[in-house]
C-alpha positions, 0 to 999 in steps of 0.5 A, spaced: 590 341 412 588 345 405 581 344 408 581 347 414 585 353 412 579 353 407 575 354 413 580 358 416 582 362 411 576 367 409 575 369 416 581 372 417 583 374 410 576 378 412 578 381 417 586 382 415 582 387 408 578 390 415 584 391 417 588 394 411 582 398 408 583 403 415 590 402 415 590 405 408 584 411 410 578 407 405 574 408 412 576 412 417 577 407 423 571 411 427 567 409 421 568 401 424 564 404 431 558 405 426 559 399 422 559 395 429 553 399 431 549 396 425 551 389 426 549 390 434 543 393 433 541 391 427 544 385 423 545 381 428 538 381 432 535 379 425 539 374 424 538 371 431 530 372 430 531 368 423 534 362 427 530 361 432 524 364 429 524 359 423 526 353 427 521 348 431 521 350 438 524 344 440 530 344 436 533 351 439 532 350 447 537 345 449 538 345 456 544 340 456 548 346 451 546 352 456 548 349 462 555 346 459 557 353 456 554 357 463 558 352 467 564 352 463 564 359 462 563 360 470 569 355 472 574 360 467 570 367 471 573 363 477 579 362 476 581 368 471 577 372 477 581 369 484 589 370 480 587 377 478 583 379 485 587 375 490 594 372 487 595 379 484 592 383 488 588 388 482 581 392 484 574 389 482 574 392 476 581 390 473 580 382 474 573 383 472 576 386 465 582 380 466 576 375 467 572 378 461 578 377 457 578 370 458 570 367 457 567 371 454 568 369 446 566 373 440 560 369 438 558 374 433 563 377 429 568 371 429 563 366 432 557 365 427 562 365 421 567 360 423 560 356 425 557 357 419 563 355 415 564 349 419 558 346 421 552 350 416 546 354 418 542 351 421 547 349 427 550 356 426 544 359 427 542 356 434 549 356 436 549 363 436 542 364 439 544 359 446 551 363 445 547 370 446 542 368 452 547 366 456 553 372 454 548 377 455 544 374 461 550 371 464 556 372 463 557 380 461 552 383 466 556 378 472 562 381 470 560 388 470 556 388 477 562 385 480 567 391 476 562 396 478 562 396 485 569 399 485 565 405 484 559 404 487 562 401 493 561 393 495 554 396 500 551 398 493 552 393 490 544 392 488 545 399 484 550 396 479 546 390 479 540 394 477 543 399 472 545 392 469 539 389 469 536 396 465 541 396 460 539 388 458 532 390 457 534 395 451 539 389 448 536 389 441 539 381 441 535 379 447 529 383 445 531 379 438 532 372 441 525 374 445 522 375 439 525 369 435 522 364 441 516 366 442 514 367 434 517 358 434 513 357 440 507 359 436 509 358 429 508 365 428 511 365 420 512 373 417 508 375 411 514 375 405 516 381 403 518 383 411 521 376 412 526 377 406 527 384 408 529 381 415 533 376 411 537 381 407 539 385 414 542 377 417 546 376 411 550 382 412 552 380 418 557 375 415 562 379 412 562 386 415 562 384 422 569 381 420 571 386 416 569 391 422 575 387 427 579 387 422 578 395 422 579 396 430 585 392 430 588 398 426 593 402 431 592 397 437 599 396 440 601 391 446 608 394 448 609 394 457 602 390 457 606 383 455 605 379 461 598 380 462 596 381 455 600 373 454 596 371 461 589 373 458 590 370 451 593 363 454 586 363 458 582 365 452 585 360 447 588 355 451 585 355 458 577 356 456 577 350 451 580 345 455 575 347 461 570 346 456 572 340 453 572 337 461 565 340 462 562 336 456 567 329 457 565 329 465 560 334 467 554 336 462 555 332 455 551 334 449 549 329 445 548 333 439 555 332 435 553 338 432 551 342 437 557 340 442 562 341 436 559 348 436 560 349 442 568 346 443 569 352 438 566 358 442 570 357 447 576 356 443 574 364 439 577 371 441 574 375 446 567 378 444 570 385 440 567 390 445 571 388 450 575 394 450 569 399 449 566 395 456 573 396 459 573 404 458 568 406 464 575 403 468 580 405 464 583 399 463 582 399 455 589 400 454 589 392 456 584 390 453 585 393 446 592 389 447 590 383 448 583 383 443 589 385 438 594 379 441 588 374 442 585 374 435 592 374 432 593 368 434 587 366 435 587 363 427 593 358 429 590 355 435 583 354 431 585 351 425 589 347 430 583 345 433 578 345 428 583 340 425 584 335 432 576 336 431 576 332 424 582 328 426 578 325 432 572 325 428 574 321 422 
């Protein structure tokens, strides 16, 4: 067990010093907002460039991977969204935002260290790129069309897809990912001094994406949101992996040990950290900064717990 908390550890030791060095007001928790910007828009996309771009081109496209963590994913949407829309009878917007909570991971900030950690760059890295493509060409505008046509209305629901579809061509890590797949596909290699520099901004995504939940976790509260809060981390930590788990034994198996322990993990992570900025627009963050607080937290037990079932199983 000693070294699955050698796994486990670091990460949410990184995010509880996130954490307390708001806290105590070494960064004001404003600061964390521009910090998390400079992972979103810089590291991370350089990071992603560097995956992809220096890898064969044959080595980073795996269809059995996307279409198993789109099909997974889509199955927990499903659910998440039928309970909240119809057994619960919420608006559009709020079971999008329930259904986000459960099958949108944390791939990033969470993700790439945990899958670094665990399995080496080389996985890590493509990991997080196949995880991106289907997030952000998936996933997150999916769930955004279906919460908007509560304030464009259902006959305008071309208008919620097309402000969504704008918004994806100015995602820094899909323009990376773009980038990094056609310089693999042409073998296109970057002069020196540039691809160092692109290397040194990826390697700052590690450490201070971590430090950067632990920050925003400062000054959530969960109080009245209880039951909801308990239904979206149950779906995210315990519902999500076990879809997918279904998904890779019975549907779309990843014959890559690697790749499909990578992707085991993903759906086992919290939900992506913006969770609660995306929620704003509908006034649900109240919610969602309940639940990322709650998911997180318990998200270290559950995934040391899996992380040690993986190995068990694997020995």
């Amino acid at each position: 067990m000693l070294d699955i908390l050698s796994i486990t550890g670091p990460i949410y030791l990184t995010i509880g010093i996130g954490f307390l060095i708001t806290r105590f007001g070494v960064f004001a928790k404003a600061d964390m907002r521009v910090f998390g910007q400079f992972v979103i828009q810089i590291a991370l996309p350089a990071l992603l460039f560097n995956a992809l771009s220096q890898r064969r081109f044959g080595d980073i496209f795996n269809a059995d991977y996307l279409a198993a963590y789109a099909v997974g994913s889509l199955l927990v949407l499903a659910m998440a969204f039928v309970w909240a829309r119809w057994v619960a009878h919420r608006s559009m917007s709020y079971a999008s935002m329930f259904a986000m909570g459960m099958c949108c991971p944390n791939s990033g900030f969470v993700g790439y260290p945990v899958a670094l950690l665990t399995l080496g760059g080389a996985v890590a890295g493509v990991s997080l790129a196949l995880n991106m493509v289907v997030e952000n060409l998936l996933l997150i505008p999916l769930l955004l069309v279906l919460s908007d046509l509560d304030a464009h209305g259902h006959g305008n629901w071309r208008l919620a897809v097309s402000q969504t579809l704008r918004g994806l061509v100015r995602n820094p890590m899909i323009l990376a990912i773009v980038a990094g797949v056609l310089a693999s596909f042409w073998g296109v290699q970057l002069p020196g001094p540039i691809s160092r520099t692109v290397t040194l901004f990826a390697q700052a995504s590690g450490a201070l994406s971590l430090m950067v939940i632990g920050g925003n976790l400062f000054g959530l509260r969960i109080h009245g949101l209880r039951l909801p809060v308990a239904q979206i981390a149950a779906g995210k930590l315990l519902l999500h992996p076990l879809v997918m788990l279904l998904t890779l034994t019975w549907l779309i198996p990843v014959h890559d040990v690697g790749l499909r322990t990578a992707l085991q993990l993903t759906a086992a992570l919290p939900m992506l950290g913006i969770y609660a900025i995306l929620s704003q627009r509908h006034g649900h963050e109240g919610l969602s900064s309940a639940a990322l607080l709650a998911t997180t937290v318990s998200s270290f037990f559950t995934l040391s717990a899996l992380l040690w079932m993986l190995q068990h199983w694997r020995g």
